[in-house]
N, C-alpha and C positions, 0 to 999 in steps of 0.2 A: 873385658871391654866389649867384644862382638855381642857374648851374650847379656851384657845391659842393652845394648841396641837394639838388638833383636826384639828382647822384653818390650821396649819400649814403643817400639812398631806395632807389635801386638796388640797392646792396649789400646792404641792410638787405632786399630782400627773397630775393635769393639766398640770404643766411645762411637764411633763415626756411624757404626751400622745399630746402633741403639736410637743416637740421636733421629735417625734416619724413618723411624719404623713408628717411633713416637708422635713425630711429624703427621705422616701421612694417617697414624689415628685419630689425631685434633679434626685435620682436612674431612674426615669421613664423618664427625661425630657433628660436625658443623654444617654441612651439606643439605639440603633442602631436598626429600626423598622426591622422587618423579615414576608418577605409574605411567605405566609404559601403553596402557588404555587410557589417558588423561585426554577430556573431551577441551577441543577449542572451540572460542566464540568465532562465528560466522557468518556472514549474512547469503555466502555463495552457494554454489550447486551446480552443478556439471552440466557446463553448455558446451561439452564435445559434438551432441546432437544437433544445436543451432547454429555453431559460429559466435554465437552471444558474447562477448565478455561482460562476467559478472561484476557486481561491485565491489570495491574491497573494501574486507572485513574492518576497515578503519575507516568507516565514512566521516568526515568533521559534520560536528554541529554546534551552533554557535546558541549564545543567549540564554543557555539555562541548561534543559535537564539531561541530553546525550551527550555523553564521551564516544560513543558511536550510536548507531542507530538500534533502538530498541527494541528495531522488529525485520526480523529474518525473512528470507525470501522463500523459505518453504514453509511458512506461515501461515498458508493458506486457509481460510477458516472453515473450520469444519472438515478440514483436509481437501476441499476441493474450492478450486479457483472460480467455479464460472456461477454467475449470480444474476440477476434481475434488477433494475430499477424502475421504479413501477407495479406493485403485485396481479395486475390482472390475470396472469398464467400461472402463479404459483402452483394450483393444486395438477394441474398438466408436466412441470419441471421437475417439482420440489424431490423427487427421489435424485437428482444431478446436482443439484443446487447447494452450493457451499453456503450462499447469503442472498441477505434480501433487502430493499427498502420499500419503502412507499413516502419517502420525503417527512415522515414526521419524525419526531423527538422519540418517540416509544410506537416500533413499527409493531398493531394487532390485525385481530383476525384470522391467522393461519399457526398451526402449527407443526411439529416437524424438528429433522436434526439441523436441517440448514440454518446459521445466525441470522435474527433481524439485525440491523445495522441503521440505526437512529441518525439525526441532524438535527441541526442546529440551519434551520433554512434560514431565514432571516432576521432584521432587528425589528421585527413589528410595526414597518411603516406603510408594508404594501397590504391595504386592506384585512379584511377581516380573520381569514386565514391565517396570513404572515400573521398575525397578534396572537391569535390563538395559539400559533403552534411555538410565538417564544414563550408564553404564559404555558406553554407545558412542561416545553424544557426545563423551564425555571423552579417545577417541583418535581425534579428527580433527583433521586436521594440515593439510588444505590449505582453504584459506578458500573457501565454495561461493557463487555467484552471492548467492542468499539462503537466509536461515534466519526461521525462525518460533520465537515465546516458547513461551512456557508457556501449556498449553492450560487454558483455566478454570479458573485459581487461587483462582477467588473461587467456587467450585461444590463440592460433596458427592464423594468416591466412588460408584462404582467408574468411573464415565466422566468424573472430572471430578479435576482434578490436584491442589485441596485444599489451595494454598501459601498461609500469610501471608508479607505485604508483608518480613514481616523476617528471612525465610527466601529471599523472592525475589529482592529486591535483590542481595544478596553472590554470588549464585549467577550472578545476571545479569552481575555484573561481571566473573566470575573466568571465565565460559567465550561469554558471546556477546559481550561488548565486545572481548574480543582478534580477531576474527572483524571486526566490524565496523570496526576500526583498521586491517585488510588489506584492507577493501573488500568486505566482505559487505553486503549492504541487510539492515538488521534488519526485524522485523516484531514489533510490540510481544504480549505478552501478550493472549489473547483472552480477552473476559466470559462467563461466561452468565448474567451479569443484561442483557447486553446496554446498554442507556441507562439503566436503574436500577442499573448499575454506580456503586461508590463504593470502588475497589480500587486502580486505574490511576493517580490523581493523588499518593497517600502514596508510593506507588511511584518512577512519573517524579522525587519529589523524590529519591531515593534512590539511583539510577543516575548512572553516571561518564559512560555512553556513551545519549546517546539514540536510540531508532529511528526508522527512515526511513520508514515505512507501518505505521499503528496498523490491526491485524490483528484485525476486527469479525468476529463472528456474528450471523446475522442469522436467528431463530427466529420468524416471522411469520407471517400467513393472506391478509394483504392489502397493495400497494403502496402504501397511505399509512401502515401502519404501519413497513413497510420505508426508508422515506423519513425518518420520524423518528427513525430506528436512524440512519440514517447521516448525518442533518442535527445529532445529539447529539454524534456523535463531531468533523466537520468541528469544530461550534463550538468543543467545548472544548477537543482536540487541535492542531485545527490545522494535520494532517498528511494527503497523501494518504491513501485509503482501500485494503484492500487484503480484500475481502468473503471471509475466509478459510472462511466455513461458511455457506449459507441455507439452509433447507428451509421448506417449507409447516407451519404447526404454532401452532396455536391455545395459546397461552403467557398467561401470569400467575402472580402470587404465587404462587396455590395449586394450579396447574393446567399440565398437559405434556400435550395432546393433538396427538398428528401428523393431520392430513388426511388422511382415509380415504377420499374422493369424488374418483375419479377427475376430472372436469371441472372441479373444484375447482384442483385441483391445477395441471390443464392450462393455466389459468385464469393462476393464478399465475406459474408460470413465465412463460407469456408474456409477462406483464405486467413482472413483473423485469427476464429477460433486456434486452430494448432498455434500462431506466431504467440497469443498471449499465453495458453497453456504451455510452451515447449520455452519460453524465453524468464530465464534464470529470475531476472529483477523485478517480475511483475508477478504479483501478491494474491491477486485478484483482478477480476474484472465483469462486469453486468451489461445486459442488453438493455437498452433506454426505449420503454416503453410511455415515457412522455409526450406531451402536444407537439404540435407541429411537426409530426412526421407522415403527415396527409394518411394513407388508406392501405398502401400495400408492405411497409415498412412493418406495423405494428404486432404483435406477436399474437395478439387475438384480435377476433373479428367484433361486431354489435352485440352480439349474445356473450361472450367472453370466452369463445370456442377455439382454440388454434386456428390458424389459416395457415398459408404454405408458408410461410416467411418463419414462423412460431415452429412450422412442423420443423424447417430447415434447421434450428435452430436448438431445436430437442435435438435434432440426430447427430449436429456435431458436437455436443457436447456430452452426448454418451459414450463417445470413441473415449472419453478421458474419465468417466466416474464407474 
């Protein structure tokens, strides 16, 4: 009797540590391998250096094509951040220069490693230009790294493109969304209300295809006003920044003064450049060599020669290329 007992413990525990071993080979055979170098999706980058908190890697977007955001914050084209709007200094820059515009649909004349960076300026109502340049956009046929919206749809003629929301939309649909279905990086429409913008969200409802870098002007005198430009957009967009215009420029309701003080100026810049270069969520960014920034502002002079503003403006951006 002991040794049938015995026997039978025995067995009873081979079954158990058979059962046991079979199991955890199912478990293992079942298992989803994981390399131990497996790259994650991102859009962050180490602002130990700034204080920055980056955006997380799970930005919502609503209306169509991202489940996050499409385009990463060390994305910077050409691998460097700092660019031109306006090309009168390109051949002065262009060894620093990530990108470039000159407001048209297919930016020519220069060439080089830095991107041109095309738009979509307006709907062809502001004279003969604004026609022109949708009549060009409208025959481009191969999808370009990026493109930019519509320049201050929320702003007056004659430098500012004057769209409502219910003109912009459909337009946006029919000619940037197919663009970015091929893999264009959009750049959303840019304000010139800047943060007192109330343009951009009627809008975003409105669109098929959302953009991948919400595309800021940034019309300021000082780096903490500069900082609330682009701390308005982080918040309520949500989307990398992509600083498509700054200049120095004493702005409000009622009031459009450019900085005329040279050391002013110098001031500025300096102070800028490292905060867009060293801060995580901003993609890009260009010096606005556009109208109305009167005489000591503009990066070249009457001959197209740098002045000091230009020179300023080479040197801090070599600290970074």
């Amino acid at each position: 009797m002991r040794y049938s007992i015995h026997f039978v413990v025995m067995f009873l525990m081979v079954v158990l540590t058979q059962t046991a071993a079979a199991r955890k080979c199912r478990v293992a055979a079942t298992a989803s391998p994981v390399s131990a170098a497996a790259p994650t999706s991102t859009i962050t980058s180490d602002a130990t250096s700034t204080g920055i908190a980056p955006l997380s890697s799970t930005i919502p977007a609503s209306a169509g094509n991202q489940t996050e955001s499409a385009a990463g914050v060390n994305d910077a084209p050409n691998g460097k951040k700092a660019g031109i709007a306006g090309a009168d200094a390109y051949d002065a820059l262009a060894d620093h220069l990530g990108w470039w515009s000159d407001y048209s649909p297919v930016p020519s004349g220069h060439t080089g490693k830095s991107i041109p960076v095309g738009m979509l300026w307006g709907d062809g109502h502001i004279g003969s230009k604004d026609a022109a340049r949708l009549a060009a956009f409208k025959k481009i046929t191969t999808a370009p790294k990026y493109m930019m919206g519509f320049f201050e749809p929320d702003w007056t003629p004659p430098d500012s493109s004057n769209i409502s929301v219910a003109t912009a939309a459909p337009l946006w649909n029919e000619l940037l969304a197919p663009l970015g279905q091929k893999g264009t990086k959009l750049l959303s429409p840019s304000m010139a209300k800047q943060k007192d913008e109330d343009w951009l969200t009627p809008f975003k409802a409105k669109i098929s295809y959302q953009w991948d870098y919400t595309s800021v002007h940034v019309n300021q005198d000082s780096l903490e006003k500069v900082k609330a430009v682009i701390d308005y957009y982080l918040k309520k967009y949500e989307k990398p920044i992509w600083v498509s215009e700054f200049a120095c420029v004493a702005s409000g309701a009622s009031q459009w003064q450019p900085c005329t003080n040279q050391n002013e100026i110098d001031k500025f810049i300096n102070d800028v450049v490292p905060y867009f270069e060293n801060h995580p969520n901003i993609t890009a960014y260009g010096y606005s060599n556009g109208n109305g920034l009167g005489t000591v502002w503009p990066l070249t002079d009457s001959n197209k020669k740098l002045q000091a503003s230009g020179k300023t403006y080479l040197a801090a951006i070599s600290k970074f290329s």
